[in-house]
Each structure stands twice: as C-alpha cells, then as structure tokens.
mmCIF file of the N, C-alpha and C atoms, coordinates in Angstrom:
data_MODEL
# 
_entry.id   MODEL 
# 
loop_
_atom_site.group_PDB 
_atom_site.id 
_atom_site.type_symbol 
_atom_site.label_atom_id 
_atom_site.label_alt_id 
_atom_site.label_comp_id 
_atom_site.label_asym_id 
_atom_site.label_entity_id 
_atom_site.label_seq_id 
_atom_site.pdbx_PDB_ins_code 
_atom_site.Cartn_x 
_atom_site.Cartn_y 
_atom_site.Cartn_z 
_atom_site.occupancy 
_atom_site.B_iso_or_equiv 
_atom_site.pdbx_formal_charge 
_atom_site.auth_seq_id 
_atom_site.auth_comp_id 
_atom_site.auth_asym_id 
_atom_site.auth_atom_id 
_atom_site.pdbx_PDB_model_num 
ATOM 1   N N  . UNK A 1 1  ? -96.372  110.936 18.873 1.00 0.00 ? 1  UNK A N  1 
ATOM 2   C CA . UNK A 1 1  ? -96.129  111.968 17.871 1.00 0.00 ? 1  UNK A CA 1 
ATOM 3   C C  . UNK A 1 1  ? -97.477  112.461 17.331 1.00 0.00 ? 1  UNK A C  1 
ATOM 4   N N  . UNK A 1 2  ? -97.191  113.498 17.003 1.00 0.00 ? 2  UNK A N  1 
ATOM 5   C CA . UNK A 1 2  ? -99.092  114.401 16.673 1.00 0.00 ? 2  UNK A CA 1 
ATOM 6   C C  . UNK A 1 2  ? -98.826  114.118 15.230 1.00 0.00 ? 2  UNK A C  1 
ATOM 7   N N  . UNK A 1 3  ? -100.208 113.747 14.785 1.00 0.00 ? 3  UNK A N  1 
ATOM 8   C CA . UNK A 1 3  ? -100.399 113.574 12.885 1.00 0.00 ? 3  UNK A CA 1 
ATOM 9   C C  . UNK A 1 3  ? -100.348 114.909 12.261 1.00 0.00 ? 3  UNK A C  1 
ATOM 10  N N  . UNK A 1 4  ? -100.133 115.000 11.393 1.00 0.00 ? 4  UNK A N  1 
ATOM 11  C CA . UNK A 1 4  ? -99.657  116.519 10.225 1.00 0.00 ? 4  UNK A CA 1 
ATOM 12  C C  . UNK A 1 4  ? -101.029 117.285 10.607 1.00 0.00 ? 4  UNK A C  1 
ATOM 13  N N  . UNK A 1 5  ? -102.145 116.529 10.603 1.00 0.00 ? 5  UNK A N  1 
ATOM 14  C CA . UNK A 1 5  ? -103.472 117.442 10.168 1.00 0.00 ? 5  UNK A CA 1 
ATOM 15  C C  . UNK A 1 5  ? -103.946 117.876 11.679 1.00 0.00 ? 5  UNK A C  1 
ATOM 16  N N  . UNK A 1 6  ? -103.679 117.181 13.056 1.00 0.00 ? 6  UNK A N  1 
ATOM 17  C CA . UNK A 1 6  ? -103.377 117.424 14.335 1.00 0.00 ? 6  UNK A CA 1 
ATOM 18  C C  . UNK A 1 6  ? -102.664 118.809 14.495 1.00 0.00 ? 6  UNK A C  1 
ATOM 19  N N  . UNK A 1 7  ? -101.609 118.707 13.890 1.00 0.00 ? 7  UNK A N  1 
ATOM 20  C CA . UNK A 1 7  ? -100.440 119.835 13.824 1.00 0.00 ? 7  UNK A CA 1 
ATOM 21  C C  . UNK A 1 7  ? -100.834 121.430 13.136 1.00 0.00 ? 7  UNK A C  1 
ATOM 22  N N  . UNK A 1 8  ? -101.504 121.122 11.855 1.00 0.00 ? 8  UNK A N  1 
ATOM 23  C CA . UNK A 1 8  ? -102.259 121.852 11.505 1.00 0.00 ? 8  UNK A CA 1 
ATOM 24  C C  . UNK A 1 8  ? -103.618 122.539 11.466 1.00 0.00 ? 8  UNK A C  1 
ATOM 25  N N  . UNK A 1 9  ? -104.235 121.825 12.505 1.00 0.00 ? 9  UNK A N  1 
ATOM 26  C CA . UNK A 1 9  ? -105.664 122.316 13.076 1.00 0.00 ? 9  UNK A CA 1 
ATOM 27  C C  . UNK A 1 9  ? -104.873 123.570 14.238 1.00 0.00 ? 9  UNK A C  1 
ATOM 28  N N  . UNK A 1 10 ? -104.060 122.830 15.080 1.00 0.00 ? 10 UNK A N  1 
ATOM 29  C CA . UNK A 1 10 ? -103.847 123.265 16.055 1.00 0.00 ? 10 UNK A CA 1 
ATOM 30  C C  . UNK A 1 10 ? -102.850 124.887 15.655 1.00 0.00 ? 10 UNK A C  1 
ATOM 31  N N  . UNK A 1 11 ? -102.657 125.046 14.400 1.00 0.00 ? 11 UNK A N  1 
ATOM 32  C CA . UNK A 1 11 ? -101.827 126.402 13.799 1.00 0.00 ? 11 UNK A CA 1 
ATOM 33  C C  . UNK A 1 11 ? -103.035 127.336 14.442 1.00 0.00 ? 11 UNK A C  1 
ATOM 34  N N  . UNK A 1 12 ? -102.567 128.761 15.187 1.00 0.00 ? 12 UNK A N  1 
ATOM 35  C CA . UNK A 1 12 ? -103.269 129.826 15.365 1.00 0.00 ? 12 UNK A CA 1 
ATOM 36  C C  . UNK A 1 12 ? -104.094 130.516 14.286 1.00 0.00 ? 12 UNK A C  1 
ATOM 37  N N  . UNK A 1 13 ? -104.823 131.199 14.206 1.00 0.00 ? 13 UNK A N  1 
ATOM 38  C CA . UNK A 1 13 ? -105.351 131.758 13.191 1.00 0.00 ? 13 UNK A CA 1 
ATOM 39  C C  . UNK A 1 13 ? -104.657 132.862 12.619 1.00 0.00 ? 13 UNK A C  1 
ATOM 40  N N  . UNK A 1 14 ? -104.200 133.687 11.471 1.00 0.00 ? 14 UNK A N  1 
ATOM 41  C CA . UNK A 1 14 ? -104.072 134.370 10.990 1.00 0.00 ? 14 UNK A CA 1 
ATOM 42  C C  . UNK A 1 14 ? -104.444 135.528 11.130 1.00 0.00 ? 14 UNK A C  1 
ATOM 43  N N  . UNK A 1 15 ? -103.749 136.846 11.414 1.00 0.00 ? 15 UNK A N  1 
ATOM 44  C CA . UNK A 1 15 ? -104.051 138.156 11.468 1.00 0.00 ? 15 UNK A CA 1 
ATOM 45  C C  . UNK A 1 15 ? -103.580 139.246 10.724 1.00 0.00 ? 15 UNK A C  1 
ATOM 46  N N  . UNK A 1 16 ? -104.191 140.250 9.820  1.00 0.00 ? 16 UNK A N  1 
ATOM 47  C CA . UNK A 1 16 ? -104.131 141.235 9.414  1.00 0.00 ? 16 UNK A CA 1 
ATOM 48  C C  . UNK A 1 16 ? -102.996 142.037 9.705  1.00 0.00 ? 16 UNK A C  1 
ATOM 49  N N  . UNK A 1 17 ? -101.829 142.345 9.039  1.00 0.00 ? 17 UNK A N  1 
ATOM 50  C CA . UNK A 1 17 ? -100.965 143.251 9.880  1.00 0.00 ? 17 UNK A CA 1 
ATOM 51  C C  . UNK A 1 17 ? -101.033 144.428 10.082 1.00 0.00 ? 17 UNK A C  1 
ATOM 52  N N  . UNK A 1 18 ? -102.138 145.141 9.192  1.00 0.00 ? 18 UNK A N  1 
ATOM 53  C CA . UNK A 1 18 ? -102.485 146.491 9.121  1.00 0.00 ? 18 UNK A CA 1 
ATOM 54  C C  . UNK A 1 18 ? -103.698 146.457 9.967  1.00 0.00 ? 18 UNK A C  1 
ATOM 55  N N  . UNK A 1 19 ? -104.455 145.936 9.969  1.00 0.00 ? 19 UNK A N  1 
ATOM 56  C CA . UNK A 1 19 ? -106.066 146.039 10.790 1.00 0.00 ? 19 UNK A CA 1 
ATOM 57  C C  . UNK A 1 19 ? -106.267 145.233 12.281 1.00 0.00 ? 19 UNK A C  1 
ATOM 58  N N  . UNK A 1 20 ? -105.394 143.871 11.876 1.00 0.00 ? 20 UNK A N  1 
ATOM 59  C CA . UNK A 1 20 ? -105.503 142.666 12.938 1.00 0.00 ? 20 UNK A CA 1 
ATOM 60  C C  . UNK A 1 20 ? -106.909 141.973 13.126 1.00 0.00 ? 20 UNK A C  1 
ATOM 61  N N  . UNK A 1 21 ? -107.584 141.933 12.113 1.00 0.00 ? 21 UNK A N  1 
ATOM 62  C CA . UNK A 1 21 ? -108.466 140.981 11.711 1.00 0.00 ? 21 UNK A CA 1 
ATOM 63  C C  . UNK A 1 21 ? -108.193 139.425 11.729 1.00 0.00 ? 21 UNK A C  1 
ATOM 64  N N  . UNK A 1 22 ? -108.707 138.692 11.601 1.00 0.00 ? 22 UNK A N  1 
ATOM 65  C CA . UNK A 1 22 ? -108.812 137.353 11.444 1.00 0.00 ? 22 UNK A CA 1 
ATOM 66  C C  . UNK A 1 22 ? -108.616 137.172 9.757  1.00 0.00 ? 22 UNK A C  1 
ATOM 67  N N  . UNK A 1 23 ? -107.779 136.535 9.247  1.00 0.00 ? 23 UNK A N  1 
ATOM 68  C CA . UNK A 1 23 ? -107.649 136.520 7.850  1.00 0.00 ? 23 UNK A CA 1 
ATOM 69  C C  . UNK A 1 23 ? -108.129 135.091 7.389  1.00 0.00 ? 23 UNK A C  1 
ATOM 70  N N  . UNK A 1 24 ? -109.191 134.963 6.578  1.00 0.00 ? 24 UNK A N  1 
ATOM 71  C CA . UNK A 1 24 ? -109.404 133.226 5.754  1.00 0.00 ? 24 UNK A CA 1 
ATOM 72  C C  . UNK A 1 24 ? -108.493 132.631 5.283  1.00 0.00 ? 24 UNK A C  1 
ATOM 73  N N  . UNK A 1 25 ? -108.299 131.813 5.796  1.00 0.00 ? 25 UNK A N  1 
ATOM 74  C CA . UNK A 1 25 ? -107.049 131.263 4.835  1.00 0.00 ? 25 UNK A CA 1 
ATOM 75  C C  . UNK A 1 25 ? -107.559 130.935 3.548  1.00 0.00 ? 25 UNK A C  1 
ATOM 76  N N  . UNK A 1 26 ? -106.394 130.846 2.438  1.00 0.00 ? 26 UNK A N  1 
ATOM 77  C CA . UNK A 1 26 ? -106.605 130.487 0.860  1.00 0.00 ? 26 UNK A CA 1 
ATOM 78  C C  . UNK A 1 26 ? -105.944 129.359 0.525  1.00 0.00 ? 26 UNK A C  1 
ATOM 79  N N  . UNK A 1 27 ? -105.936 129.183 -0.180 1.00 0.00 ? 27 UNK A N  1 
ATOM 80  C CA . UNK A 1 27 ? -105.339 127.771 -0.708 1.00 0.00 ? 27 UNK A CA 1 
ATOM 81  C C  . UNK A 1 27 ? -104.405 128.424 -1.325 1.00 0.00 ? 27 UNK A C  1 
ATOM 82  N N  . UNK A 1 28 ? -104.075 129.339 -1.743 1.00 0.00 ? 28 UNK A N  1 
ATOM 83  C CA . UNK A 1 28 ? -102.631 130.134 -2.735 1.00 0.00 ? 28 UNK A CA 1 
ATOM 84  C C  . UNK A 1 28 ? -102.177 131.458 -1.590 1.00 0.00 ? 28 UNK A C  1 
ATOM 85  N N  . UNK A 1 29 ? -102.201 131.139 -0.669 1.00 0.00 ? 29 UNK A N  1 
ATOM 86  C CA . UNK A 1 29 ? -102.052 132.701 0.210  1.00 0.00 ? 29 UNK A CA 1 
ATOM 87  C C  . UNK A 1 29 ? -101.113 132.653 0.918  1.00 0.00 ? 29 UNK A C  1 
ATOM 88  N N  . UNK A 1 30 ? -100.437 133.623 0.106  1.00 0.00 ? 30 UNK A N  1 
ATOM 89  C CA . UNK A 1 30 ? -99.067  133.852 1.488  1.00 0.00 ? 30 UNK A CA 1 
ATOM 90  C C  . UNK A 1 30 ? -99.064  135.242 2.068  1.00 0.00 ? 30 UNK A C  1 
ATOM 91  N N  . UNK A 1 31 ? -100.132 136.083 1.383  1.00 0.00 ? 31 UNK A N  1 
ATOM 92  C CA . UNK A 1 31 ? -100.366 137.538 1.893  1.00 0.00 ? 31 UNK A CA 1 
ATOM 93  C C  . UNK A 1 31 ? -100.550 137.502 3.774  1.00 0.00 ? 31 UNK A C  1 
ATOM 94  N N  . UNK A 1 32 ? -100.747 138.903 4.081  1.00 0.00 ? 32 UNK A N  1 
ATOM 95  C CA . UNK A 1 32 ? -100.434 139.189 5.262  1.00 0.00 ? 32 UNK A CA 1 
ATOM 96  C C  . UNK A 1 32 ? -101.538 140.258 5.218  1.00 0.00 ? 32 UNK A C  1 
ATOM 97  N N  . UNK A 1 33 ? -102.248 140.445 4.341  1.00 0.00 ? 33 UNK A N  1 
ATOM 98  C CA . UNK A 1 33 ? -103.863 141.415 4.587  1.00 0.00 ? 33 UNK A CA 1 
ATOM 99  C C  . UNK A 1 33 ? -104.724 140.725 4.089  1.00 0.00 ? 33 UNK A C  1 
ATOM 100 N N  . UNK A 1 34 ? -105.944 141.431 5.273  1.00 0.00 ? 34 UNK A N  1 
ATOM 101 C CA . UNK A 1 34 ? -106.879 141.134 4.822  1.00 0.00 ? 34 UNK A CA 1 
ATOM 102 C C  . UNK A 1 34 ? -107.552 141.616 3.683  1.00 0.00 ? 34 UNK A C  1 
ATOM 103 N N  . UNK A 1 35 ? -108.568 141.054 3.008  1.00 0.00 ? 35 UNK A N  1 
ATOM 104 C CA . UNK A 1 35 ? -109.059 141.796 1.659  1.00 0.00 ? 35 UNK A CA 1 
ATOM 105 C C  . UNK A 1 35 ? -109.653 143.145 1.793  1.00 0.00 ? 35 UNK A C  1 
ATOM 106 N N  . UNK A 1 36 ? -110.242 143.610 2.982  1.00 0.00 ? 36 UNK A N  1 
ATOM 107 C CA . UNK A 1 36 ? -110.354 144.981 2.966  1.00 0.00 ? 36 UNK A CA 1 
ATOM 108 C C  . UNK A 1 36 ? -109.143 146.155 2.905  1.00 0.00 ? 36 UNK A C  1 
ATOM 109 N N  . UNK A 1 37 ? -108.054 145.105 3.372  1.00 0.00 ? 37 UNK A N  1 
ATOM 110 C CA . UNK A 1 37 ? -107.027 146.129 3.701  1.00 0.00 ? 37 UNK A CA 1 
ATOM 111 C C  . UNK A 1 37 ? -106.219 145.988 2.316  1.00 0.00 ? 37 UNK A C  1 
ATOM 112 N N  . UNK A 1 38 ? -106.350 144.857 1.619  1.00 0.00 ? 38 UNK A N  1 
ATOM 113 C CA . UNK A 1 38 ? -105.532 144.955 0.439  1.00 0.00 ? 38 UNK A CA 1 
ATOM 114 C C  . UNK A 1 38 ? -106.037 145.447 -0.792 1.00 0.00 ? 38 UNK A C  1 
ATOM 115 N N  . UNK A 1 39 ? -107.349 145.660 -1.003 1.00 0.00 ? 39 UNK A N  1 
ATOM 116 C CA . UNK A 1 39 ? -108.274 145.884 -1.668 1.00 0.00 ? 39 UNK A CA 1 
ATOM 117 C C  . UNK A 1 39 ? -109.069 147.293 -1.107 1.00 0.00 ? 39 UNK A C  1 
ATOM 118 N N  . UNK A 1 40 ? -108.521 148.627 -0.189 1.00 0.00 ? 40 UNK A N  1 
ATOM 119 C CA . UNK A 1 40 ? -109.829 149.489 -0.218 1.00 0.00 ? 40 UNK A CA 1 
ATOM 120 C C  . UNK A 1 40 ? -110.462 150.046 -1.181 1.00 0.00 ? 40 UNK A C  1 
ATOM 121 N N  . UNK A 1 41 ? -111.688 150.382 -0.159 1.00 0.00 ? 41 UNK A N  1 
ATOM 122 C CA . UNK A 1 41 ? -113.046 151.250 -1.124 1.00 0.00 ? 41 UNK A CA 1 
ATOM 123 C C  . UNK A 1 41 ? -111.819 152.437 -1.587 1.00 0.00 ? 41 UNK A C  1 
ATOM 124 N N  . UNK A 1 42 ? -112.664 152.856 -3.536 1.00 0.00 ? 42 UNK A N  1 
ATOM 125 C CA . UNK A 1 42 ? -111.942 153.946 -3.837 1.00 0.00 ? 42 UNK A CA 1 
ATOM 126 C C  . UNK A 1 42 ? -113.288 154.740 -3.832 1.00 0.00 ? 42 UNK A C  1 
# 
C-alpha cells in the first residue's frame, strides 16, 4: 500500500483554467486560477 505523502507527491500539478499555467499550490486553495488570471493588471 503507498503512504498518504507517496500518494500526494505523486498528485499532478495544477493548472490554470483560463491560461493553463502551472498553479502554486496554497495551503487555503481551492481556486482554479492562477494569480495573474484572478488578479489582472488594471
């Protein structure tokens, strides 16, 4: 059986649904943009 943190290395990385960037994960994040895309320049 694979250990939790095994299981969770091995999660894909996260992508942008508007841009398809690579998104950082957060410790409080359940968003689905990246900060440029959730945040643009005004």
């Amino acid at each position: 059986m694979m250990s939790i943190v095994e299981f969770f290395r091995n999660l894909p990385k996260k992508h942008c649904s508007s841009c398809g960037n690579v998104i950082q994960e957060k410790a409080d994040c359940y968003g689905n943009l990246c900060d440029d895309c959730d945040h643009p320049a005004r």
